[in-house]
Backbone bond lengths (Angstrom), bond angles and torsions (degrees), N, CA, C in turn:
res aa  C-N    CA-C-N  psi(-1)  N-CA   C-N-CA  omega(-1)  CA-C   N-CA-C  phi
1 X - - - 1.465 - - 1.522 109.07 -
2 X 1.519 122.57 117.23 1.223 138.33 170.42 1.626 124.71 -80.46
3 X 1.287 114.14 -24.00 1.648 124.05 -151.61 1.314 98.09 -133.09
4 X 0.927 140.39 136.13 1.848 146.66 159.36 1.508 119.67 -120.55
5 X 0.562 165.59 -170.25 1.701 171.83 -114.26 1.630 117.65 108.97
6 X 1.291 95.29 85.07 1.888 100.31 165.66 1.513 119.66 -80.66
7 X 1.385 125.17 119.85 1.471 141.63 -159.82 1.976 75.64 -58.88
8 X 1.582 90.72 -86.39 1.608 107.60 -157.14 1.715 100.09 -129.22
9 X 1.041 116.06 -129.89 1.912 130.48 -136.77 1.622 93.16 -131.95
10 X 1.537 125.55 -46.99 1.200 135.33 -152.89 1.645 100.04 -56.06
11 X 1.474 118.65 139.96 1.136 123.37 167.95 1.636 132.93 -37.83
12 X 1.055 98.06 -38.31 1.416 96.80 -178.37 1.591 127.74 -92.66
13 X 1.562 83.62 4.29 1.427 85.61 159.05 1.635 119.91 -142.40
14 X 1.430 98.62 30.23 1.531 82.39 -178.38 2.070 89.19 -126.28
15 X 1.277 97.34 -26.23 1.776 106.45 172.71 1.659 105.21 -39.37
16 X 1.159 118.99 -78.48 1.803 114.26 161.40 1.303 111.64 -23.91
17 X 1.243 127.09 -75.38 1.809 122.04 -170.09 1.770 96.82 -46.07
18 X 1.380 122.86 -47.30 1.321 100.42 -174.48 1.895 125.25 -49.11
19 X 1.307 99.88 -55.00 1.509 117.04 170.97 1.461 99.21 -58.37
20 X 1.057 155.96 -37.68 1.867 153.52 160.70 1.445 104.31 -37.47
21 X 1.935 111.89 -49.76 1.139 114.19 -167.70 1.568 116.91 -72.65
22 X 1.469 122.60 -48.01 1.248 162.33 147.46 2.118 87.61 -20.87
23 X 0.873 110.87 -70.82 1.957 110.98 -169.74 1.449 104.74 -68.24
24 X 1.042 118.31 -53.35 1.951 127.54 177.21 1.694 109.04 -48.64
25 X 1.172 98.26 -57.19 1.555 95.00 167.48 1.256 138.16 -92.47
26 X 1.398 118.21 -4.82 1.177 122.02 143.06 1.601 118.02 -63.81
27 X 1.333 124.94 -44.67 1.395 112.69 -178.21 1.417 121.05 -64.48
28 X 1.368 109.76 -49.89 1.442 119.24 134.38 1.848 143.13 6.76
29 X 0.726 55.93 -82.64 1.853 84.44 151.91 1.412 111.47 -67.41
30 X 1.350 141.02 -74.53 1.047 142.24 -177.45 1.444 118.32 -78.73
31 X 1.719 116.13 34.00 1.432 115.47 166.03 1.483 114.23 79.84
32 X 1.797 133.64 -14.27 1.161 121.78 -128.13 1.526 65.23 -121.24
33 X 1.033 148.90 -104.65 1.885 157.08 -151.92 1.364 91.84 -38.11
34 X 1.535 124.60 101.49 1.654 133.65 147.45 1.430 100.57 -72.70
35 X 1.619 95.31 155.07 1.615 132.15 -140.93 1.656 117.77 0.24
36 X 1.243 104.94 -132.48 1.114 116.00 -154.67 1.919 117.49 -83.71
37 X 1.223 104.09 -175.25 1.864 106.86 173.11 1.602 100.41 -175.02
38 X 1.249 89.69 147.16 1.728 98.06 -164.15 1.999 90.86 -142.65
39 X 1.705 100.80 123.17 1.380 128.34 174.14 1.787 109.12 -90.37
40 X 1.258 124.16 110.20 1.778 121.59 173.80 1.216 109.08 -101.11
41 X 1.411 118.85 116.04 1.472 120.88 156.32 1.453 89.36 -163.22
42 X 1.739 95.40 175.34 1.555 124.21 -177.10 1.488 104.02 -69.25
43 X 2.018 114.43 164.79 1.205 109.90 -159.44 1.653 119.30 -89.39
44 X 1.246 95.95 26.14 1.684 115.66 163.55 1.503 135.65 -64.98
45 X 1.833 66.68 -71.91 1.984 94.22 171.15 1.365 102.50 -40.90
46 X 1.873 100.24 -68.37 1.648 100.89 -161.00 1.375 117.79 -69.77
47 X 1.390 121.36 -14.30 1.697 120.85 158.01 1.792 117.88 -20.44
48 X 2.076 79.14 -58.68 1.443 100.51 -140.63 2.339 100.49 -81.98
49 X 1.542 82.74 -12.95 1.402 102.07 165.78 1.670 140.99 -87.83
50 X 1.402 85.46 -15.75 1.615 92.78 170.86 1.227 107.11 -92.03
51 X 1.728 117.38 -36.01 1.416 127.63 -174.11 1.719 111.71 -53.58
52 X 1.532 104.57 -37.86 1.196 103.21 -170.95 1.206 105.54 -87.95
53 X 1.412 118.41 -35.82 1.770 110.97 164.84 1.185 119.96 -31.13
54 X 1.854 124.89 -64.16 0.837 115.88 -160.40 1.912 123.01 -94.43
55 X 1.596 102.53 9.97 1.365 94.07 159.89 1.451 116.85 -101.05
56 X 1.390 111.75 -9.80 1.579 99.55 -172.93 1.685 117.58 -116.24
57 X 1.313 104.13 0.80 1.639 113.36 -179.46 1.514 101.13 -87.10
58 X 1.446 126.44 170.51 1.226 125.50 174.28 2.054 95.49 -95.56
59 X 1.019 117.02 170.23 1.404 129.84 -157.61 1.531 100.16 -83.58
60 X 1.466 122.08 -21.86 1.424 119.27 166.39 1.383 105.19 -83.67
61 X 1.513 143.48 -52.06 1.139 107.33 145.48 1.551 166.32 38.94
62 X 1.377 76.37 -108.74 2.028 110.20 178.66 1.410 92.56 -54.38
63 X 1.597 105.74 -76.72 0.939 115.97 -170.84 2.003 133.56 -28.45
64 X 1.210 93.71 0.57 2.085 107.28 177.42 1.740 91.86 -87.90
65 X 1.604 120.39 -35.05 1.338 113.12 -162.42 1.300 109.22 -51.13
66 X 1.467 131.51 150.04 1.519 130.71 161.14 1.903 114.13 75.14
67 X 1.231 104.33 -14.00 1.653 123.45 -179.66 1.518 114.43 -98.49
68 X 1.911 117.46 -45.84 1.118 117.01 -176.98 1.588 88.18 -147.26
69 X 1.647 139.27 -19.88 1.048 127.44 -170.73 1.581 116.57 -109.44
70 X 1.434 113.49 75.91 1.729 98.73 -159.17 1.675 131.29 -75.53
71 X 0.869 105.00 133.03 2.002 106.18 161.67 1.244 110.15 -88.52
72 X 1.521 105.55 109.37 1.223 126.52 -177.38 1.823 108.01 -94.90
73 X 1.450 107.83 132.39 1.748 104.12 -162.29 1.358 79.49 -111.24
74 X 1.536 97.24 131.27 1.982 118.92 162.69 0.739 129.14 -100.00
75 X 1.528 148.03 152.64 1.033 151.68 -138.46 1.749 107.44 -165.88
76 X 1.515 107.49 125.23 1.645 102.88 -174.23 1.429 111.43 -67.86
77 X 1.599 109.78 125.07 1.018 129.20 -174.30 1.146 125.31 92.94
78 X 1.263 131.27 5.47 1.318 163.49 -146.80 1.966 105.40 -84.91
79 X 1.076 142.29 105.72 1.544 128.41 -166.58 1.758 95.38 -122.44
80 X 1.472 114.95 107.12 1.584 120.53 160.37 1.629 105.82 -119.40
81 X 1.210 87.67 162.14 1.451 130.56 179.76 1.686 110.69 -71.73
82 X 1.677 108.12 81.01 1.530 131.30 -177.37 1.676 103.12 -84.05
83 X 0.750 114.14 119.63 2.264 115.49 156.57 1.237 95.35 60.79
84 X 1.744 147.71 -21.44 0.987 139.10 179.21 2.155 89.26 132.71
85 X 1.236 93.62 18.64 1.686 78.65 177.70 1.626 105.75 -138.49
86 X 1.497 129.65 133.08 0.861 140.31 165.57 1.372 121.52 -41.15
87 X 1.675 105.23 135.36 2.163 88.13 -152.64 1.723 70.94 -152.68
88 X 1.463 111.10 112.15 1.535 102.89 140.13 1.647 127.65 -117.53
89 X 1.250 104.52 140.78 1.878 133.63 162.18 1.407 110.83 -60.99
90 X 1.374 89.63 132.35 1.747 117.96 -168.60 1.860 100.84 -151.91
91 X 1.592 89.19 116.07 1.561 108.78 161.05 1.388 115.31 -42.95
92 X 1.127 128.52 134.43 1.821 116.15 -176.66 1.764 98.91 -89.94
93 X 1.775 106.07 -24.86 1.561 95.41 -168.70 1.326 110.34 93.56
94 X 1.697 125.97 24.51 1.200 131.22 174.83 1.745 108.32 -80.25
95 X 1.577 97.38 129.14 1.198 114.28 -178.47 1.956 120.32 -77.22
96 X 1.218 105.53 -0.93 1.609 121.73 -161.33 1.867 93.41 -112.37
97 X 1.184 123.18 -56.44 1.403 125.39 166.23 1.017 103.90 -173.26
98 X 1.350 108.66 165.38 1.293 121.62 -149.17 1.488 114.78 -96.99
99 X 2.059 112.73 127.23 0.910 104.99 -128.60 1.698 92.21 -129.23
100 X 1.333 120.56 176.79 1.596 106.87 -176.54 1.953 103.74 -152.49
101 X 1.233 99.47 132.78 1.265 108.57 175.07 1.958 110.17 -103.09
102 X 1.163 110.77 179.73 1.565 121.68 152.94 1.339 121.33 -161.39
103 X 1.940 102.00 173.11 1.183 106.82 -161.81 1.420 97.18 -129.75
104 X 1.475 120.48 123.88 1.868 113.32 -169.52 1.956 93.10 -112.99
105 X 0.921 113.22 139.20 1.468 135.16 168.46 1.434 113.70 -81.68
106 X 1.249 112.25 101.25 2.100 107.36 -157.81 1.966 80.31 -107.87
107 X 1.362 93.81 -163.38 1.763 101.25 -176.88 1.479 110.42 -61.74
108 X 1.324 104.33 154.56 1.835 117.49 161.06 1.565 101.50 63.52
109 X 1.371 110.31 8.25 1.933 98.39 176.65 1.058 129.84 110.05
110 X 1.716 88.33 -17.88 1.871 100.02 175.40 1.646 118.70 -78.91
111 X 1.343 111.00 167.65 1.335 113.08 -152.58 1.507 112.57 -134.67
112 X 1.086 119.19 130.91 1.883 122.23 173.75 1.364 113.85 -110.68
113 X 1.748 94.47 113.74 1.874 87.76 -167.87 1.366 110.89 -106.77
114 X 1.179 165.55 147.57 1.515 160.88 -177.49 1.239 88.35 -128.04
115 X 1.615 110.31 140.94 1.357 121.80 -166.63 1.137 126.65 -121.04
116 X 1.700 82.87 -1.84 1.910 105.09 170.18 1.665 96.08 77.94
117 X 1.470 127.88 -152.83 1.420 131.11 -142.76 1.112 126.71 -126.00
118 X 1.445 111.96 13.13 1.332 132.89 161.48 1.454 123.35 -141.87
119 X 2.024 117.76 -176.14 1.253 112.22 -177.55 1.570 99.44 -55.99
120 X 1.092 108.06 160.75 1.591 142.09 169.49 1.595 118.15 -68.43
121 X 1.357 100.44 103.64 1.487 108.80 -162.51 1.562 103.51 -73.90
122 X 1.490 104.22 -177.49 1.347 99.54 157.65 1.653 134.76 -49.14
123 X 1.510 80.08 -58.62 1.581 94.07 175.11 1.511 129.64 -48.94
124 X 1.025 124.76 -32.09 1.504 137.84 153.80 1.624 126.09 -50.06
125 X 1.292 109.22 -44.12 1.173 120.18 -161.13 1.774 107.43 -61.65
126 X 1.256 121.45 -22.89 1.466 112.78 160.26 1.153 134.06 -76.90
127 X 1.346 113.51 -20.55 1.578 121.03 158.11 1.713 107.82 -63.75
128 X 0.998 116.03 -22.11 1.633 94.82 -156.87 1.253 96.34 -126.71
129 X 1.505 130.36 6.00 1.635 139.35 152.45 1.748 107.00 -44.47
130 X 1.423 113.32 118.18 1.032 118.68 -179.96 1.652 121.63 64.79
131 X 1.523 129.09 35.87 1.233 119.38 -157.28 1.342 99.51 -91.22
132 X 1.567 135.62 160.25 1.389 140.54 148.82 1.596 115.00 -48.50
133 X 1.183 117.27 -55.48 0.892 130.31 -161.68 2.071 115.68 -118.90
134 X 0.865 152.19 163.46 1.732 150.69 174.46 1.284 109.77 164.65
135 X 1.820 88.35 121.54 1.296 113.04 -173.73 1.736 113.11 -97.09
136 X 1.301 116.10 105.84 1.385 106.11 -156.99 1.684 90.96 -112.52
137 X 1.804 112.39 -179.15 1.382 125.50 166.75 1.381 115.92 -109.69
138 X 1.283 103.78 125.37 1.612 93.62 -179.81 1.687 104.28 -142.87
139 X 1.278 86.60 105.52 2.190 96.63 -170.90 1.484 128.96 -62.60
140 X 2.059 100.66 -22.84 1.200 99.84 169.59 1.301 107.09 -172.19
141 X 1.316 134.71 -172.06 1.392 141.35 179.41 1.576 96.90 -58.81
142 X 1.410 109.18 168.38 1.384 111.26 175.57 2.329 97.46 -99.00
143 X 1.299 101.28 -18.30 1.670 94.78 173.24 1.435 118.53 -72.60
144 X 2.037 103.24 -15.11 1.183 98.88 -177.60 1.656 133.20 -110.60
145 X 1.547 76.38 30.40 1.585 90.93 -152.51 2.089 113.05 -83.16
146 X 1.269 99.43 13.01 1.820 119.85 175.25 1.911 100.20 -85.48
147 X 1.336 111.12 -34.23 1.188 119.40 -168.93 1.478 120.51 -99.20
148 X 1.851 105.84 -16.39 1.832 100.99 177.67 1.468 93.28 -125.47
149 X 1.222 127.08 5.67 2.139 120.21 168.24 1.615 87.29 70.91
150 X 1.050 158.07 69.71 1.364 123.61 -166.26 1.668 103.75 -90.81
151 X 1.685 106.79 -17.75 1.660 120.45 168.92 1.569 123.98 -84.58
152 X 0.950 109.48 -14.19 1.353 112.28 148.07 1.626 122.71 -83.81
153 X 1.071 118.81 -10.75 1.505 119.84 -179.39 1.397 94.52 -94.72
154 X 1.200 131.79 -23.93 1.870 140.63 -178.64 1.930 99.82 90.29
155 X 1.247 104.14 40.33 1.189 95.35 -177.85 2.073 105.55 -133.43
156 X 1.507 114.58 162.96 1.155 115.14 -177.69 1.840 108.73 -72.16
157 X 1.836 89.20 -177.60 1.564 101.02 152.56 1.755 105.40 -130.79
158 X 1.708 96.00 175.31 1.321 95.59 -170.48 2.015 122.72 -58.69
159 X 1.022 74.52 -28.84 2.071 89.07 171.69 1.232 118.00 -64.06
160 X 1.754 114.70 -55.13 1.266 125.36 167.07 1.606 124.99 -32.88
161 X 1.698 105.08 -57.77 0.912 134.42 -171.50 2.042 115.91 -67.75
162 X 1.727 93.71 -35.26 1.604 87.59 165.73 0.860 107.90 -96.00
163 X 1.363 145.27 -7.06 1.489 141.53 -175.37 1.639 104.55 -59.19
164 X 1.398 106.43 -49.33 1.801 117.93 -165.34 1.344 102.82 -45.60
165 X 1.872 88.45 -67.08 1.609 116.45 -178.19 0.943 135.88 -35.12
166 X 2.104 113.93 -33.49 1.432 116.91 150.98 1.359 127.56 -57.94
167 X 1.381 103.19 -41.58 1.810 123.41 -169.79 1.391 102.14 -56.68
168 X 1.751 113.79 -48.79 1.260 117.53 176.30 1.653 135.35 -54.72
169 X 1.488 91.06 -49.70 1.811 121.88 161.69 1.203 94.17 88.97
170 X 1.471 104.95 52.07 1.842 118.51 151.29 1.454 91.31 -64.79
171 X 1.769 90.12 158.01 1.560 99.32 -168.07 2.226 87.55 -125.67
172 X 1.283 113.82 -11.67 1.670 123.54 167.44 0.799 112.71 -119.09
173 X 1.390 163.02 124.52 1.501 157.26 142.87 1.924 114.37 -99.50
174 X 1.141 112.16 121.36 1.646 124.94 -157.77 1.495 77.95 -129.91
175 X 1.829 94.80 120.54 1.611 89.01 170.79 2.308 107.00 -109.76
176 X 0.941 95.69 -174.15 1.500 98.59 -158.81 1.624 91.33 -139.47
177 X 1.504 96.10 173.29 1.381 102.13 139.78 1.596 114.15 61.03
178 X 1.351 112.58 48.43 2.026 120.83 -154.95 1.373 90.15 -121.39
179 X 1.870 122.96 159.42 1.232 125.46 157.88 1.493 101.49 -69.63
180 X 1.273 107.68 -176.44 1.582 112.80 -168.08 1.732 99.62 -138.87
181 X 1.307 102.22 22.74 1.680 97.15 162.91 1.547 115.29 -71.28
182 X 1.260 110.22 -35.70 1.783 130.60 -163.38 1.591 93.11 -95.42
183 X 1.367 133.22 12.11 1.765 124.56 -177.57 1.201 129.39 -61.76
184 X 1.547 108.18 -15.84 1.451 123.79 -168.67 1.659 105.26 -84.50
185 X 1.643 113.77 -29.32 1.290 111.77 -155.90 1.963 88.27 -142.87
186 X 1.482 120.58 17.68 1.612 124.95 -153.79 1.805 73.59 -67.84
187 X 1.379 139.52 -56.52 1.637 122.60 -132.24 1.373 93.25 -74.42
188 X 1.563 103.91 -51.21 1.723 108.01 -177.59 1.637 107.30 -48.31
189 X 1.254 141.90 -65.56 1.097 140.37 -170.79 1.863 118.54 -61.37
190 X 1.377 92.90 -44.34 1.475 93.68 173.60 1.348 127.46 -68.70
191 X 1.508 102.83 -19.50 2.048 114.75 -179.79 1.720 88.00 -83.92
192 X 0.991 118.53 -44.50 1.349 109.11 -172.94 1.589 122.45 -60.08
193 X 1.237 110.49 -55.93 1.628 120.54 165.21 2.121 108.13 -51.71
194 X 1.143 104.22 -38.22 1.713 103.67 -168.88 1.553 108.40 -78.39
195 X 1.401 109.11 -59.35 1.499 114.49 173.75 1.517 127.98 -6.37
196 X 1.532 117.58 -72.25 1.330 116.27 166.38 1.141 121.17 -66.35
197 X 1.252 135.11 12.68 1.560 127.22 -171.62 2.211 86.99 -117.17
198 X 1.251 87.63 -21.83 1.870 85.48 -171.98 1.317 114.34 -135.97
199 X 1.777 107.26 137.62 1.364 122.35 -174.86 1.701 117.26 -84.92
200 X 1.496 113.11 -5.64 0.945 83.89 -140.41 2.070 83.06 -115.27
201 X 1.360 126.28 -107.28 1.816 97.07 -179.63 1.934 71.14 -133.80
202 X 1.098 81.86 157.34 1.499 121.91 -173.78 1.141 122.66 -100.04
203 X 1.388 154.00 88.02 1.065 135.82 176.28 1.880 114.93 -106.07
204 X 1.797 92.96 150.56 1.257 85.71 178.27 1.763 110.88 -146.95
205 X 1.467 106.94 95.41 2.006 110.70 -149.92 0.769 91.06 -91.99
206 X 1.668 105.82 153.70 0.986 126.96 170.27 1.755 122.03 -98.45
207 X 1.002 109.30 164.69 1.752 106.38 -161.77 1.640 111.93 -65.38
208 X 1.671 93.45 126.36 1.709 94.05 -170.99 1.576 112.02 98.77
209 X 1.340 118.13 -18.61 1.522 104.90 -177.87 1.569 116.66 -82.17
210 X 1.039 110.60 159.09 1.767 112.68 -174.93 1.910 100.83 -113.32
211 X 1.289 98.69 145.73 1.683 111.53 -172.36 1.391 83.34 -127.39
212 X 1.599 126.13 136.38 1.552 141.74 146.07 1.707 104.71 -78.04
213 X 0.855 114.34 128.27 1.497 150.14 -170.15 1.774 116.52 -75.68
């Protein structure tokens, strides 16, 4: 893994990037990870990422950060040069901490938007008008939504979530970000609940699978 993208700060998703950081530079270290790797988020995240680098890595280690392992600082509205594709960062306007989406420019014009970790603010909604591709969160069914709060957590349901996506006239919608009571049967149930709310293809992966773009 070359590329990382940290949404925000919240544990459950920045605890993983630590252990990412922790393996990269360990391999690193031991000759085995050729060239480089570059981490994007705001100057929070990577605060809270160097901090932990440098108390819990050993000093050979650490020492790859900023040399071969970069923290890249974003900035809203911000457009760099990702894998060879033009990608700009957009604040979502999260009221819980502060949170960051993007928008990558793939072939012929089409577009991959990640929307970061909640509903889709205003501010977003021009990035992801008309996208090829949108990576949204959707925590649970919308029938089940008495039993997981998913609006008190600041997060969608699967209905919610295709409803936009039509409005928008995404032509992919990949949802993310689900409880894992329903994991055994989440794609079947979740294509089923989303379908009528969306025209366009639906995806719903399972952990570890790879999608061509």
């Amino acid at each position: 893994m070359r590329r990382i993208f940290v949404t925000h700060r919240h544990v459950d998703h920045l605890l993983g990037i630590v252990w990412m950081v922790r393996i990269i530079c360990q391999f690193m270290d031991h000759g085995e990870y050729k060239g480089e790797a570059w981490i994007y988020s705001h100057a929070e995240v990577l605060g809270l990422l160097r901090d932990a680098a440098g108390r819990l890595l050993p000093a050979k280690e650490a020492r790859h950060i900023d040399e071969r392992l970069h923290l890249v600082d974003i900035a809203d509205g911000q457009t760099l040069d990702v894998i060879g594709h033009r990608t700009t960062f957009f604040d979502i306007g999260s009221t819980k901490a502060r949170q960051f989406g993007f928008s990558m420019e793939l072939r012929e014009g089409r577009r991959l938007v990640c929307c970061g970790d909640e509903p889709l603010s205003d501010a977003g909604r021009p990035y992801a008008q008309g996208a090829e591709w949108m990576l949204r969160e959707a925590f649970c069914l919308f029938s089940q939504a008495d039993v997981f709060d998913p609006y008190e957590k600041h997060h969608s349901t699967v209905k919610d979530a295709c409803e936009l996506a039509e409005e928008l006239g995404v032509r992919n919608l990949l949802l993310y970000h689900t409880e894992d009571h329903n994991i055994a049967r989440r794609r079947e149930l979740y294509t089923a609940e989303g379908k009528p709310h969306f025209s366009g293809r639906l995806w719903v992966p399972d952990d570890l699978e790879s999608i061509e773009l």
